[in-house]
Structures are given as structure tokens and as C-alpha cells.
C-alpha positions, 0 to 999 in steps of 0.5 A, a space after each residue: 734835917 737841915 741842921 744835920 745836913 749842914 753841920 752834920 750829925 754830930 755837931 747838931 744839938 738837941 738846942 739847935 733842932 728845937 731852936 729851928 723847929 721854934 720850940 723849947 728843948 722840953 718840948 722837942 723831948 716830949 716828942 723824941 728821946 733823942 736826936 737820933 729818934 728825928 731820923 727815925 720818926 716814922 719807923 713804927 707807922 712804917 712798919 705797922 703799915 707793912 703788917 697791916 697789908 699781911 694782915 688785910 689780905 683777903 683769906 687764901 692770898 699767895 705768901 707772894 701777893 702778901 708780900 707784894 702788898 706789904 712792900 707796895 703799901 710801904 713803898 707806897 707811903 714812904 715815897 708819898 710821906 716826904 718824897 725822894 729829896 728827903 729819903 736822899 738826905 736823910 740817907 746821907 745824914 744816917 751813911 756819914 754816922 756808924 750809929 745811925 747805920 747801926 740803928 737803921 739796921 736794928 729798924 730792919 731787923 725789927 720790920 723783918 720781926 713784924 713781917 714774919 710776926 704778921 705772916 705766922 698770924 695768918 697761918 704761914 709756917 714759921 721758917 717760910 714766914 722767917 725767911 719771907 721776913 728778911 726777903 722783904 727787908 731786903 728787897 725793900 732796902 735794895 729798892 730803896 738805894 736805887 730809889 734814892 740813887 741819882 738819877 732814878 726817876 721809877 717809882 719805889 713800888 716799881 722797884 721793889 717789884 722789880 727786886 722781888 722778881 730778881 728774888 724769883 728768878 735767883 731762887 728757881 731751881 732748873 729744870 723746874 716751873 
């Protein structure tokens, strides 16, 4: 991270990362494909984190207390795993690279996947769980920019809570409950 941070995305090798972390280029290949891939390590824990709270939840939980412990257990470990500083940086690193935004999105279409594969699991129609899929992409995203935006002190789960009450209150039809 420091590397890329410092020379940038593209000037930083794949010599230079393994050189820093002490050990051979073998070595940094049998743990990543590529360079890319250090940003994005953590993706499929990440993701499996998010479809192991759907799936978890006790038997007759709303679609909405499913989501919400979806975005709470992913929030949760992305801001315990390195913390905001390194959500910051990285972040950085990924906005200054059209295909590191490139590949951040495809990581989001692919959690959006594994929501809405994890919430047909349990029984939710396919459209609701389609939709829900890409709701809790997008609250998560949001929150995550705010979450790393200079000067936001809440906590992401707190954020994304947040968001997801501001999905509520744009989609409620008037004159409805």
C-alpha cells in the first residue's frame, strides 16, 4: 500500500512490492495473480461474510433484518480488519486507476450476486432478492464513501444503517404505512 501510495499504481512493480514485504517475486505470485489482486485480497471473505449473515438468520426474519445483518457483519469486519486509514488509502490508490475502478466495480456487481444468491436460498422470490442484492451494494458503497470521507468520525455499521432507512424513506409510497 505504501508503494502504491507513493509512486503510484502504475509505477509500482511487482519487484518492488515483494521486495518491501521481504520476499521473492515467486513467492508474492503464489499468494496474488497480480499486483491488482493486493488491493483486493479480501474480497471473497468479504463477500462470504455478507451471504454467512443471510444465511445464519433465524428462520421467519424480515428481508429487511436480513439485510441489515448482512451490511452490519460486513461493515462490521472491514472497518475492525484494517480500519479507516487503510480504507482511505486504499481508496485513493483504486479512484487515481480507471481499471482498479473498473475492477471495484466488478467486486460489486459480484457481492450484489452473492446477496441476492444467498437470499433465493432462503426462499426470497427472485426479483425481491435481485433487487435487495443491489440495495445492499449500494447502501454499503455510499456508507463506505462517507465512512472514509475526511472528517466522519460514526461508525460504518452506523452508516450504512443510515443509508438503508434513507432507501426506506425514498421508496414509501404516500399515503401508505
Amino acid at each position: 500500500m505504501q508503494l502504491f501510495a507513493e509512486g503510484g499504481f502504475d509505477a509500482t512493480t511487482v519487484a518492488g512490492i515483494a521486495g518491501r514485504a521481504g520476499v521473492t517475486e515467486r513467492t508474492f505470485f503464489r499468494h496474488f495473480a497480480d499486483k491488482r489482486e493486493v488491493l483486493f485480497a479480501g474480497e471473497a471473505h468479504l463477500e462470504a461474510v455478507f451471504v454467512d449473515a443471510i444465511a445464519g438468520a433465524p428462520a421467519g426474519t424480515s428481508l429487511t433484518d436480513r439485510l441489515v445483518a448482512a451490511l452490519d457483519a460486513g461493515g462490521g469486519v472491514l472497518q475492525d480488519a484494517r480500519g479507516r486509514e487503510f480504507a482511505r488509502a486504499r481508496n485513493e490508490i483504486i479512484t487515481a486507476n480507471e481499471q482498479l475502478q473498473e475492477r471495484e466495480l466488478l467486486k460489486l456487481a459480484k457481492l450484489s450476486r452473492a446477496v441476492t444468491g444467498a437470499l433465493t436460498a432462503r426462499g426470497v422470490a427472485d426479483v425481491s432478492a435481485r433487487l435487495a442484492g443491489d440495495v445492499v451494494v449500494s447502501v454499503f458503497r455510499t456508507a463506505f464513501a462517507r465512512w472514509i470521507a475526511p472528517g466522519e468520525a460514526r461508525d460504518l455499521t452506523e452508516l450504512q444503517r443510515e443509508g438503508l432507512a434513507m432507501i426506506g424513506d425514498l421508496v414509501r409510497v404516500p399515503g401508505t404505512s
